[in-house]
N, C-alpha and C positions, 0 to 999 in steps of 0.2 A: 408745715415743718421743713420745706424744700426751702434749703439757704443758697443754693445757687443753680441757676441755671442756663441751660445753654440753646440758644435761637440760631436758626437759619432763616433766612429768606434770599430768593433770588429778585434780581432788578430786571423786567422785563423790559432792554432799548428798544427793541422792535417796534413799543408801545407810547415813542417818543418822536416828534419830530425831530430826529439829531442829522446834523451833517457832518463831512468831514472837517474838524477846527474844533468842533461844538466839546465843551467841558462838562462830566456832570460831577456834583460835589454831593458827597454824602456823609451821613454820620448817622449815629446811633444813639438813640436816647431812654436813660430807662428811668423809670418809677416803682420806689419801691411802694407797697402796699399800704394803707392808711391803718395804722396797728390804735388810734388813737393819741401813742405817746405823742411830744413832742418834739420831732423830730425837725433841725432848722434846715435843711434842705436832703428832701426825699429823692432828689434827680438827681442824673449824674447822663453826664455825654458822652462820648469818644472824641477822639479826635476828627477834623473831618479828611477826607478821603477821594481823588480825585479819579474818575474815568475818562479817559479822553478819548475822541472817537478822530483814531489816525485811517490814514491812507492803507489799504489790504496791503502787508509784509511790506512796507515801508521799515526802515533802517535808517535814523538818522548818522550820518558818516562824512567827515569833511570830502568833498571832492577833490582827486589828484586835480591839479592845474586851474584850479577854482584860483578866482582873482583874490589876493590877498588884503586885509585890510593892513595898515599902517604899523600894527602890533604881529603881524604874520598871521592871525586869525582870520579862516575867512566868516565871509559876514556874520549868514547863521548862527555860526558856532557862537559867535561873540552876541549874539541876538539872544541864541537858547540859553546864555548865562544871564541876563537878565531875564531872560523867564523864570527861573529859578529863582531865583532871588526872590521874584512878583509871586511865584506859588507860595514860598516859604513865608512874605511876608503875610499871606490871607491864612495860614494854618495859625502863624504865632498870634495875628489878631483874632482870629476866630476865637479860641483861647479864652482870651479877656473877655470878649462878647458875651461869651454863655454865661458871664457872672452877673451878680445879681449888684455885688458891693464890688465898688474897687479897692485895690490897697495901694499904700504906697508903691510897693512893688509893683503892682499894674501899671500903675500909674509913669512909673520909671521904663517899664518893660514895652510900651507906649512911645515914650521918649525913643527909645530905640529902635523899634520900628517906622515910627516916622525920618530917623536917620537912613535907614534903610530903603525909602520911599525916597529921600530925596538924593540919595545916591543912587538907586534906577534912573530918575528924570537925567539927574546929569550926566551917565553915563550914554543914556540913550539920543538928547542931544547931540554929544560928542557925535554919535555914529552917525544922526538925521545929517547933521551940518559935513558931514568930511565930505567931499568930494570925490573924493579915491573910490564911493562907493558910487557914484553916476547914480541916485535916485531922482525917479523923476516925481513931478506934480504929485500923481495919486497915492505914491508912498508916501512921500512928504508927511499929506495929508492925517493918512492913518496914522502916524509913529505921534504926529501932532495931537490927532485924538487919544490915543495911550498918554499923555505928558498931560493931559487937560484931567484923565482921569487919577493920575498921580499928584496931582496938584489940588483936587476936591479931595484926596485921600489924608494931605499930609495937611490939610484945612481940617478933616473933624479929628485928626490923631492929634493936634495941639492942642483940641478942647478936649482931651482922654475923652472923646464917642467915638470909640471903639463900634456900638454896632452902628453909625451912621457910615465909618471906614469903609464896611465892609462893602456894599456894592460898586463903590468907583473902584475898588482893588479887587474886584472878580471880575468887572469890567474891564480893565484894562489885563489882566491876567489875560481874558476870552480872546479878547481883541488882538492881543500881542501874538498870540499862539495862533490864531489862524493868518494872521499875517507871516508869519514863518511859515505855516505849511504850505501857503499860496506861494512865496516867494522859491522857497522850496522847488515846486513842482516849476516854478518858471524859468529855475535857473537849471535844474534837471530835470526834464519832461521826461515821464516813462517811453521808453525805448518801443520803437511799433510794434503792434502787438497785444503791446502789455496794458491794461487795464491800471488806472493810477488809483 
């Protein structure tokens, strides 16, 4: 006779190999009871939900005197908006994914996000190629692996496989983000002492 109810559980990191960079994504899934009737779909998800495992009281904050890029942003800053962007696009696909049927609207909703994805890549180009930022070889490298992953992203979002999307755009999500927190700490090393 209980028509609603209410769960806890806690997520034990301790019980995880995580590092500092390291994403975990989660969501909620439930099932309602098998009553017999027919009922066309018993499940339902949440949305998912991201834990990121940052640097102890880290504060991301542009730095006074930090080299500016060409738009007056300096890097990061202008990095951590396309992480946004790369988070936001893995919730809106995630989304779609959990469906069973797509609809037009998915299907549209799709289209949009793969606009999404390939405005990341070009923006991020943008930033790989400028000069103004002096990156060397192993940056290069990695920002090159984030665009490879945006590029297998915006390959299964033109055939709407939404769940194929989904690992090169948590990929490149991971990647990008611990590339910021490394670049991060290279460009502001915790002060002696201090534990990063």
């Amino acid at each position: 006779g209980v028509r609603n109810k209410t769960f806890t559980h806690t997520i034990e990191l301790e019980e995880y190999n995580l590092s500092i960079g390291d994403s975990v994504l989660f969501y909620a899934r439930a099932t309602d009871i098998d009553t017999g009737s027919m009922l066309v779909n018993r499940t339902s998800s949440s949305e998912v939900y991201f834990i990121e495992i940052r640097p102890y009281r880290q504060n991301w904050r542009p730095k006074s005197g930090g080299k500016p890029s060409p738009n007056g942003m300096p890097a990061p800053v202008e990095l951590l908006n396309i992480l946004e962007y790369t988070r936001a696009i893995v919730k809106k696909t995630w989304a779609i994914a959990e469906k069973s049927n797509l609809t037009d609207q998915d299907r549209s909703t799709l289209e949009s996000i793969d606009n999404d994805v390939q405005y990341c890549a070009e923006q991020l180009t943008l930033i790989r190629d400028d000069s103004d930022y002096g990156w060397k070889e192993p940056h290069k490298a990695v920002l090159n692996l984030v665009l490879r992953y945006y590029k297998q992203t915006s390959q299964h979002l033109a055939r709407y496989d939404a769940v194929s999307a989904m690992a090169p755009e948590k990929n490149a999500y991971r990647i990008l983000r611990k590339f910021i927190l490394e670049l991060e700490l290279e460009l502001n090393p915790p002060q002696s002492g201090q534990s990063p």
